[in-house]
C-alpha positions as CSV (number, residue, x, y, z in Angstrom):
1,X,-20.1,22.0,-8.7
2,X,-16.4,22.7,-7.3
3,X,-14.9,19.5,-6.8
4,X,-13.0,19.7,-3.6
5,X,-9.0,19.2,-3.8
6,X,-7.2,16.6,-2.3
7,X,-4.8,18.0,1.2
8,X,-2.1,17.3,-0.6
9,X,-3.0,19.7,-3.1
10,X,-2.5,22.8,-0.9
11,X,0.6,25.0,-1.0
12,X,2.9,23.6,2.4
13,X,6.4,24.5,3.5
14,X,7.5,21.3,1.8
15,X,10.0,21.3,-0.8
16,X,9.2,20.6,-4.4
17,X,10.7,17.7,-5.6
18,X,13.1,17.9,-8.6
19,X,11.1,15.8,-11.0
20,X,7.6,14.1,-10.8
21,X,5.7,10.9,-11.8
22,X,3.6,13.3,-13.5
23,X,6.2,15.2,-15.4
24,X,7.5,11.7,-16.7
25,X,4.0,10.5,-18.0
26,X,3.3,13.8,-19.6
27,X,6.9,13.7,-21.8
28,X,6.3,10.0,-22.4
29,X,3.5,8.5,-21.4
30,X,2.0,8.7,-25.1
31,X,4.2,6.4,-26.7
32,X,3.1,3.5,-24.9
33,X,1.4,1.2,-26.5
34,X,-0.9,-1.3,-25.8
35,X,-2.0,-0.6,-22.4
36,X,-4.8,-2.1,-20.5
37,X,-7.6,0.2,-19.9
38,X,-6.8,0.4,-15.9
39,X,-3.6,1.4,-16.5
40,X,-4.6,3.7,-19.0
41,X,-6.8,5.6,-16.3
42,X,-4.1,5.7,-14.2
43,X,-1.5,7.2,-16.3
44,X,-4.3,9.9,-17.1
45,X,-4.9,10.8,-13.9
46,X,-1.3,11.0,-12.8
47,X,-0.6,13.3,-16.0
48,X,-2.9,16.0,-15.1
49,X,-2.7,15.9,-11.5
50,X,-2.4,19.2,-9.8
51,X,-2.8,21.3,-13.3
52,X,-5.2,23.1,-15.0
53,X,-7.0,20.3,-16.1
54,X,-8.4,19.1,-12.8
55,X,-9.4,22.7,-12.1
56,X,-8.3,24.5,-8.6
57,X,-8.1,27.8,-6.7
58,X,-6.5,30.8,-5.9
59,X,-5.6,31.7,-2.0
60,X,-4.7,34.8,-0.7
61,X,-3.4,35.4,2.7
62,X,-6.0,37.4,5.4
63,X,-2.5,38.8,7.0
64,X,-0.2,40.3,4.4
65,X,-2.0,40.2,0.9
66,X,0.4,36.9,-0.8
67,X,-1.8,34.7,-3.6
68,X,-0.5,31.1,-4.2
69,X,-2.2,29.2,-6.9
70,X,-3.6,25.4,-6.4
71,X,-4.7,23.1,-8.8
72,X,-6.9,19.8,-7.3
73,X,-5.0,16.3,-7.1
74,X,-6.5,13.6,-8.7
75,X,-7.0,11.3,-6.0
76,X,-5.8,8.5,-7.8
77,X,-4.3,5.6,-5.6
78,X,-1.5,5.1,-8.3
79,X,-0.5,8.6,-8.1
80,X,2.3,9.5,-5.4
81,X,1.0,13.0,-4.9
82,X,-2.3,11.8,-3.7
83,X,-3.7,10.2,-0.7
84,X,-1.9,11.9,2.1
85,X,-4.9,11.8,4.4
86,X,-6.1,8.8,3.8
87,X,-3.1,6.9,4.3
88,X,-2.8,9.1,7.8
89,X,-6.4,8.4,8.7
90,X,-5.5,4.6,8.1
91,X,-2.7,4.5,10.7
92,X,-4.4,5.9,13.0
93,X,-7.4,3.6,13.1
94,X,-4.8,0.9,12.8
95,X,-3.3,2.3,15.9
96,X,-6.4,2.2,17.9
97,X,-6.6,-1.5,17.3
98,X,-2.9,-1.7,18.8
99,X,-2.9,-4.4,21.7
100,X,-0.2,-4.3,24.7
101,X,1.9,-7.3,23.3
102,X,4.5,-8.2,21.1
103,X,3.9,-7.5,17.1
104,X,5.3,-9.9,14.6
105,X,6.1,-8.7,10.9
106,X,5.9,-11.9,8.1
107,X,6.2,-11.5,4.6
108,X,5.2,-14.2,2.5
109,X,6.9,-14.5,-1.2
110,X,6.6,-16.2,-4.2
111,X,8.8,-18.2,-6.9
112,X,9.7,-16.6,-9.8
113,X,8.3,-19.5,-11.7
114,X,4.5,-17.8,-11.0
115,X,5.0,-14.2,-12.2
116,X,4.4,-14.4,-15.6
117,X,1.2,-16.2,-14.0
118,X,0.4,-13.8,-11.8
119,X,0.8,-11.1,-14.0
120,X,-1.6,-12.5,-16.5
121,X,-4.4,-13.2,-13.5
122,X,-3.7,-10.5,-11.2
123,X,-7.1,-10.3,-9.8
124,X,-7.6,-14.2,-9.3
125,X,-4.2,-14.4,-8.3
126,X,-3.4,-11.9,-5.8
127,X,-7.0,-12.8,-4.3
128,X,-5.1,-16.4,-3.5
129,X,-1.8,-15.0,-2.2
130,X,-3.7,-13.2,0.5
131,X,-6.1,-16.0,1.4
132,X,-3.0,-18.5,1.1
133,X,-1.1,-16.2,3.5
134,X,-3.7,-16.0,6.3
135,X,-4.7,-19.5,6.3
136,X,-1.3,-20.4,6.7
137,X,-0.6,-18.7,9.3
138,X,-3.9,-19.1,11.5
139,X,-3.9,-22.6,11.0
140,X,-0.6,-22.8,12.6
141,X,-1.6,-20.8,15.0
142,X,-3.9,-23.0,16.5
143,X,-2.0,-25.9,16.7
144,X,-2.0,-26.3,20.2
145,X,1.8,-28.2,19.6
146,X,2.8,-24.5,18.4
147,X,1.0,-21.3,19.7
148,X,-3.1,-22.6,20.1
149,X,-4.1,-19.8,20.1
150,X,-7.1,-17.6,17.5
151,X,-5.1,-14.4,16.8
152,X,-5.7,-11.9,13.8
153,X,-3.8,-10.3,10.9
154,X,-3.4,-7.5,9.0
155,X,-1.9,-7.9,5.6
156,X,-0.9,-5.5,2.7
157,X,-0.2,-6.6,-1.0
158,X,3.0,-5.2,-2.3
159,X,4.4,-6.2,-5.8
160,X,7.7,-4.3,-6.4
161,X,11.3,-4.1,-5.3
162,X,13.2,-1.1,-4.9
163,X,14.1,-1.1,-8.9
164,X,10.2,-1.7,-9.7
165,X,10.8,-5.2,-10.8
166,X,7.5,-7.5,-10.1
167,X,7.8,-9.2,-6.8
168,X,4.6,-9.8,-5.5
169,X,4.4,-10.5,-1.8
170,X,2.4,-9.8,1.6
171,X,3.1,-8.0,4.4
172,X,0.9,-9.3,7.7
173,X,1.2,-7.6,11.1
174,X,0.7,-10.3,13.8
175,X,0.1,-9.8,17.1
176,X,2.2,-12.3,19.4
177,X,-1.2,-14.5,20.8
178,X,-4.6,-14.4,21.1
179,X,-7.5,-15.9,22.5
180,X,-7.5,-19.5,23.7
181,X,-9.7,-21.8,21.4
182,X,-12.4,-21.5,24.1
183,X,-11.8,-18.1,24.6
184,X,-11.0,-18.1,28.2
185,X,-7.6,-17.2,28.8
186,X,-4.7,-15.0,26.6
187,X,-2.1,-17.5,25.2
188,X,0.7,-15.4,24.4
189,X,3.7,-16.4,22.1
190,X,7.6,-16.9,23.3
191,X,9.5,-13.7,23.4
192,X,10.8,-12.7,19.7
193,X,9.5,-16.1,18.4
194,X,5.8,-16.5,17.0
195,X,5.6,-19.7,14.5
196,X,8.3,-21.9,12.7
197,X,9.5,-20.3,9.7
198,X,9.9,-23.9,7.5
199,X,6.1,-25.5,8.4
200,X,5.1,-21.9,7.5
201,X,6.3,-22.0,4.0
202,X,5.7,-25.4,3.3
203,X,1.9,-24.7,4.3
204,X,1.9,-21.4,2.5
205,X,3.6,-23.1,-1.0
206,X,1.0,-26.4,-0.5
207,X,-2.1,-23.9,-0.5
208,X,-0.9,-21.5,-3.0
209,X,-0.1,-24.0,-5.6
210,X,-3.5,-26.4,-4.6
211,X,-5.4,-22.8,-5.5
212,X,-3.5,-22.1,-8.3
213,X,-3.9,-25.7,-9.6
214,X,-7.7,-25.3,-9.0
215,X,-8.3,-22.0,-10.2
216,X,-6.7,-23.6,-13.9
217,X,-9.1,-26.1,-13.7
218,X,-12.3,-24.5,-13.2
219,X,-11.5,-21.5,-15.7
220,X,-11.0,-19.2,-13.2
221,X,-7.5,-18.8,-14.5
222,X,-6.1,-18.4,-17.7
223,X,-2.3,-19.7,-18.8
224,X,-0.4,-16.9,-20.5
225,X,0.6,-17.5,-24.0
226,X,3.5,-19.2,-25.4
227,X,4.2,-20.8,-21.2
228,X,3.9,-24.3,-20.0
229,X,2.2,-23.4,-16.9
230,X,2.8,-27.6,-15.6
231,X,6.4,-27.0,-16.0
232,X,6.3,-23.5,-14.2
233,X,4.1,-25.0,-11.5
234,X,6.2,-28.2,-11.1
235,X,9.1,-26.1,-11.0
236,X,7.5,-24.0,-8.3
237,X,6.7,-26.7,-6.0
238,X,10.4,-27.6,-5.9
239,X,11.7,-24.9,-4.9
240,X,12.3,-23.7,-1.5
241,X,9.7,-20.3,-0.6
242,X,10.9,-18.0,1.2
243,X,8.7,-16.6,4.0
244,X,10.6,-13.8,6.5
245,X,9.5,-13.3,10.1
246,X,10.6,-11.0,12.7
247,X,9.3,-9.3,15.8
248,X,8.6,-5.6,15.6
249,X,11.7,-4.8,18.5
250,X,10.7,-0.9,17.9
251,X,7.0,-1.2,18.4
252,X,4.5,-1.8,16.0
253,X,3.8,1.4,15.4
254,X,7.3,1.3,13.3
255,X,5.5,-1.1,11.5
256,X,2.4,0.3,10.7
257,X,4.5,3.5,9.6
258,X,6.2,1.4,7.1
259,X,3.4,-0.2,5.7
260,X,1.5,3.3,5.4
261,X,4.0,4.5,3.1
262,X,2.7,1.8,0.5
263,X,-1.1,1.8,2.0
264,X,-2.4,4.1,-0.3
265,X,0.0,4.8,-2.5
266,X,2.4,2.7,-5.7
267,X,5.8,1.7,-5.9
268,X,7.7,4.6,-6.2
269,X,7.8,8.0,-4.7
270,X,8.2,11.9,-6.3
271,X,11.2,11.9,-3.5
272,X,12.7,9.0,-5.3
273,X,12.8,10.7,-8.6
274,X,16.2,12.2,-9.0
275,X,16.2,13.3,-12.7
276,X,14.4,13.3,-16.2
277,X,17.2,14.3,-19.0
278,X,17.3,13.4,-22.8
279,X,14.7,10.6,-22.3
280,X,16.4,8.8,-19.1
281,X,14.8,8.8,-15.8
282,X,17.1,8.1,-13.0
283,X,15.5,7.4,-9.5
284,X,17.0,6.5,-5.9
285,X,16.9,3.1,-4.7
286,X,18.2,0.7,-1.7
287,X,20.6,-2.0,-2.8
288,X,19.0,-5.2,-0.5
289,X,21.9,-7.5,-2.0
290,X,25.2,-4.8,-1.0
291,X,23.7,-3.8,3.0
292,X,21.3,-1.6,2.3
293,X,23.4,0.9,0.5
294,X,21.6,3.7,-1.5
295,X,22.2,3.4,-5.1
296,X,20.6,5.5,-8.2
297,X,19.5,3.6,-11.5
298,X,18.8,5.1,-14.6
299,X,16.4,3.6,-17.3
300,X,14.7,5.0,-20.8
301,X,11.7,7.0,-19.6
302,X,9.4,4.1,-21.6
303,X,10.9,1.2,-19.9
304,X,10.6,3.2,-16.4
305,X,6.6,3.6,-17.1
306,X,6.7,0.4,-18.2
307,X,7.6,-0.7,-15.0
308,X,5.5,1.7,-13.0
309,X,2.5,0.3,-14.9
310,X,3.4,-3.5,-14.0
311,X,1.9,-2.7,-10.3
312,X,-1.3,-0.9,-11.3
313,X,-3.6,-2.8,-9.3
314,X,-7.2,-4.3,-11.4
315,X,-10.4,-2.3,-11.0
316,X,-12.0,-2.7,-7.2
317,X,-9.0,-4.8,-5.8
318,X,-8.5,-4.3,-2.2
319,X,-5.2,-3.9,-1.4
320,X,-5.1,-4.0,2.6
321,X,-7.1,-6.8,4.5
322,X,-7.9,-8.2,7.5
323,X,-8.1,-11.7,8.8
324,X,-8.9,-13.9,11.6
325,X,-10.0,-11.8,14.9
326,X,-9.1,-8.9,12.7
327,X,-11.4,-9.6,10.2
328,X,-14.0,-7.0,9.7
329,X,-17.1,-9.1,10.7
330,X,-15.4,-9.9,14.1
331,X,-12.9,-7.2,14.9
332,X,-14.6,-5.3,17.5
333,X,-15.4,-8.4,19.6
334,X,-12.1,-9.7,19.4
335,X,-10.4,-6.9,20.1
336,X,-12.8,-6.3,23.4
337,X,-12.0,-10.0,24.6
338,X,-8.1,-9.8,24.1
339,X,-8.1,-6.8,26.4
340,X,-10.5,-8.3,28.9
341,X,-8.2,-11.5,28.7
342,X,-4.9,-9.1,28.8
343,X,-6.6,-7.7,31.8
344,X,-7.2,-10.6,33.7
345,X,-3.2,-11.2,33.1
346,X,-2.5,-8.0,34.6
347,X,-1.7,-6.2,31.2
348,X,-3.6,-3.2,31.0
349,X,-4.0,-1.7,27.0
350,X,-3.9,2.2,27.2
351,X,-7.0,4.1,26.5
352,X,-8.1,4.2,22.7
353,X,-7.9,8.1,21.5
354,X,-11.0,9.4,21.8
355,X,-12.5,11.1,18.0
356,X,-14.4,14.0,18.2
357,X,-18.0,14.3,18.4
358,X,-18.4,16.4,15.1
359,X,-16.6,15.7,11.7
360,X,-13.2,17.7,11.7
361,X,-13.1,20.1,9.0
362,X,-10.1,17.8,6.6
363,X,-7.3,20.8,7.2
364,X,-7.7,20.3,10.9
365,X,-8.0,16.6,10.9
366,X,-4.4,16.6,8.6
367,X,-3.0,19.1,11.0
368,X,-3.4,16.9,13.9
369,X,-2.5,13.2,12.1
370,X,0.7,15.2,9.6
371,X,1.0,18.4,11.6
372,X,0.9,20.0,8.2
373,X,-0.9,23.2,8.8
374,X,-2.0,23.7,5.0
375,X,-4.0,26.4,5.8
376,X,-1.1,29.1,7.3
377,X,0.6,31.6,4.7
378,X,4.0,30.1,3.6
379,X,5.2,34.0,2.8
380,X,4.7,35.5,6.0
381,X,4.3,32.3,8.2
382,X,1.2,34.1,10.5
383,X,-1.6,34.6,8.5
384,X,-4.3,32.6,7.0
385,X,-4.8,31.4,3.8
386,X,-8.3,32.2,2.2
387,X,-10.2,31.0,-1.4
388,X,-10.5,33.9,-3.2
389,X,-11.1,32.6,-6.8
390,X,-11.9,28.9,-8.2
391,X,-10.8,28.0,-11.6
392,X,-13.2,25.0,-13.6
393,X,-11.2,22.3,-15.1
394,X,-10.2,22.6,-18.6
395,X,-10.9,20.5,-21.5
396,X,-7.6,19.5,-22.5
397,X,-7.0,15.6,-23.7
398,X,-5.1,13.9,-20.8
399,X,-3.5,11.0,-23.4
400,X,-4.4,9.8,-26.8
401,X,-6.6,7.3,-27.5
402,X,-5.9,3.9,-26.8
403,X,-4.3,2.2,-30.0
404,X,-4.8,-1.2,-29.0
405,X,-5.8,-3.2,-25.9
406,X,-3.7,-6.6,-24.1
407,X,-5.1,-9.9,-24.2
């Protein structure tokens, strides 16, 4: 049975990119040690995506005769070569959800006083952040004193900074109203204003911490060693948290194009990658402290992985989730009575995109979301390319055995 390659995996007019992920983990990626077994499977499937060991094709073109080899992607949602169409199939159901108003984008952070926490309980954990997050904000929401009204988000986990440091942190999309509590009018937000940023955070750092504090207790949680969690969380509630919120002035769309770049894929980019020379990996990176300005950094190619492998997500986490009238149980409905209410108001959504009646064939539906046309002859630019020959993956070992597992 052919196993069918990832989109990304065919030949495209794209540019190569100097250095990969994958080139990195295959030089170094054996001298780590311990690693958790998640992370172990993802530093496999990085390392031999796209080479002989996942198996692939050859193409030839219809037109004038030119063969390009392809070897399948490993569909991995650590690697950065992988998940091209899914990430472009996301946005564009997001998009069809799109209502006529004003988007809000809020990040909600945490103390540094919780990583070592967080990194020890990532499941639990980031399961709280989310839920801590959303009630936060809904609950301000409807205060009639404030907005009143039931609105929806949609809210991405994200734990890294532009050096791959460990920042966990969520990014909601928020539309600017919703429903009255009795569902029969549209209460819409102030112009570039949704909720107050202070009550936000001071909600958002009472739940977190109440969680955490209850997770601890029931055994749900486990305190790292050598760490007075009390101090940490004492500490923590002190502290000021910072959560950022700012009308989408470009649309959300911009929005949603952001967040898609970290949908489906993990903190770092092949385009990012600069260089891999005597054991140093340098890599781009956007200075948030100095205006934005772009910067390189270079680090041993273990301590790089190292911190590649601090954001591989735990088995089955979802990653992207929905809340409120969003929520998946309620979406449709919600969505129907905003427009209806929207209506009333004279506010007219434009028509959904309408999906085609049979399953696109996945070149075509990548062609219309990437206009990447995977399938025309990079030689001679007019013909077609056709399998010719499929090649069974090898048998080669993708990394050593484990030598010893975390706590």
């Amino acid at each position: 049975m052919h196993r069918e390659p990832c989109p990304a995996a065919r030949p495209t007019d794209r540019p190569e990119p100097r250095v990969t992920l994958g080139e990195v983990v295959r030089a170094h990626g054996a001298a780590l040690s311990p690693l958790s077994p998640q992370q172990r499977r993802a530093l496999a499937a990085i390392a031999t995506c796209r080479t002989p060991a996942l198996g692939g094709h050859r193409s030839a073109c219809d037109s004038c005769g030119f063969s390009v080899v392809s070897f399948n992607s490993c569909c991995n949602r650590h690697c950065p070569q992988c998940q091209a169409l899914a990430q472009a199939r996301w946005i564009e159901a997001r998009q069809a959800d799109l209502l006529p108003v004003e988007y809000h984008h809020v990040v909600f952070t945490i103390p540094t006083q919780l990583h070592d926490l967080f990194l020890h309980n990532p499941a639990v954990t980031y399961g709280l952040l989310f839920s801590a997050a959303a009630d936060s904000l809904l609950t301000l929401a409807r205060d009639p004193r404030l907005l009143g009204a039931h609105t929806g988000l949609m809210a991405v986990l994200h734990t890294w900074t532009q050096t791959l440091a460990y920042h966990p942190h969520v990014h909601a999309i928020v539309p600017g109203g919703g429903p009255s509590p009795d569902g029969t009018r549209w209460v819409s937000a102030r112009e570039g204003y949704l909720l107050p940023v202070r009550p936000l955070s001071v909600l958002f750092r009472g739940k977190l911490l109440a969680a955490v504090q209850e997770a601890l207790g029931d055994g749900r949680m486990a305190a790292p060693e050598g760490t007075n969690v009390r101090r940490d969380l004492k500490r923590a509630a002190r502290k000021k948290w910072c959560v950022y919120s700012k009308p989408s002035f470009v649309g959300p769309e911009h929005v949603l194009r952001y967040l898609g770049r970290y949908t489906h894929r993990i903190a770092i980019s092949n385009g990012r990658l600069v260089s891999l020379d005597n054991g140093q990996v340098t890599f781009r990176y956007i200075d948030r402290t100095d205006g934005d300005r772009p910067r390189t950094m270079t680090l041993p190619a273990d301590q790089f992985l190292r911190r590649f492998l601090l954001h591989v997500l735990p088995p089955g986490f979802v990653r992207i989730r929905y809340f409120g009238g969003l929520a998946n149980p309620c979406r449709k409905r919600w969505l129907e009575r905003a427009r209806e209410l929207l209506a009333d108001r004279g506010v007219a959504a434009p028509p959904a995109p309408l999906a085609p009646k049979d399953p696109e064939p996945w070149h075509e539906l990548l062609l219309r979301l990437t206009g990447v046309d995977v399938t025309r002859c990079p030689h001679c630019k007019t013909g077609r390319l056709v399998v010719v020959e499929r090649f069974e993956p090898t048998n080669q070992d993708r990394l050593p055995p484990a030598r010893a597992a975390p706590t």
